[in-house]
N, C-alpha and C positions, 0 to 999 in steps of 0.2 A: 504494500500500500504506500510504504513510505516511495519507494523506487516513482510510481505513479502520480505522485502528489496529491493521496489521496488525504485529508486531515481528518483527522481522528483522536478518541481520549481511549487509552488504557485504562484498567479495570474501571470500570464507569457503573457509580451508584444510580441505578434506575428505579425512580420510583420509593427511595429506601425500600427497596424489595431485593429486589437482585442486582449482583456485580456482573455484570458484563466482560466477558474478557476485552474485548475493543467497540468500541460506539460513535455513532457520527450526530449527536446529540438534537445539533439543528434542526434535521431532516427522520430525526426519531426512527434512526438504523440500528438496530446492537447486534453484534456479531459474534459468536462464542466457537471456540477452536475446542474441538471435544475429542478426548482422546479417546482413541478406537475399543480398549478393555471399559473405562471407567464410565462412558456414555452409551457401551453394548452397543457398536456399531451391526447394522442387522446385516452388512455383508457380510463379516465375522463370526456373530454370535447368532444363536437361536435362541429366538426371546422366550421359547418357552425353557430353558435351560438357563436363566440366569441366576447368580448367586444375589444375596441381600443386598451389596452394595450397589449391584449395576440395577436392579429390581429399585432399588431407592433412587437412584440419579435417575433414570428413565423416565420415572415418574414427576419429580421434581423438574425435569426438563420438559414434558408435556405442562404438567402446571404454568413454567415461565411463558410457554410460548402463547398460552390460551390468555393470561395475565397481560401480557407485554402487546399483545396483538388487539386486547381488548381494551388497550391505553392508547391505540394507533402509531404504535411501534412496529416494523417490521424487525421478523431476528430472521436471521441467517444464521446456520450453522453446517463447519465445516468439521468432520473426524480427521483425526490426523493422519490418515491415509491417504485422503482425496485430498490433503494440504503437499503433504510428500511425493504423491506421485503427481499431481498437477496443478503447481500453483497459481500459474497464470490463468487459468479456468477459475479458479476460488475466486482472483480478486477481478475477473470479467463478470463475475456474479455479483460482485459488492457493485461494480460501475453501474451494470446496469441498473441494481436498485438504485443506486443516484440518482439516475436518467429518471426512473419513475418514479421517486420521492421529490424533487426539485420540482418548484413553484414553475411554470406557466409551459409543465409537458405533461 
């Protein structure tokens, strides 16, 4: 993002609800980099085989986005797979939400 000039705040309080791992505040984007064990990526895992922790974050992560969506936030999230193997896709997904968060598109 930085490479793109994209501006951005790092762990970003939303809402005093949740941290955001990165957020574009103005245009009410939050972004969260979820790592592929701790967020049960369903390429990875099979959700019906998860242990308590990924069963708790999954959940927790469904809450934020129904929350944060309902506050006219867009979240995006990327696992750290789809960050690893193709980052310039991750951040053509942050742009184009720009494109359709910005005032007069």
């Amino acid at each position: 993002m930085l490479k793109r000039n994209i501006a951005f705040s790092k762990q970003y309080l939303v809402e005093d609800k949740f941290v955001c791992d990165f957020a574009i505040p103005e245009l009410k984007i939050a972004i969260e980099a979820d790592g592929d064990y701790w967020h049960a990526s369903q390429k990875i895992y099979n959700h019906q085989f998860l242990d308590k922790r990924q069963k708790r974050n999954v959940q927790k992560d469904k809450y934020e986005k129904i929350y944060l969506e309902g506050k006219g936030w867009l979240l995006l999230r990327f696992f750290e797979s789809e960050i690893k193997s193709n980052l310039k896709e991750c951040v053509d997904k942050i742009e184009e939400a720009i494109k359709t968060k910005q005032p007069n598109n």
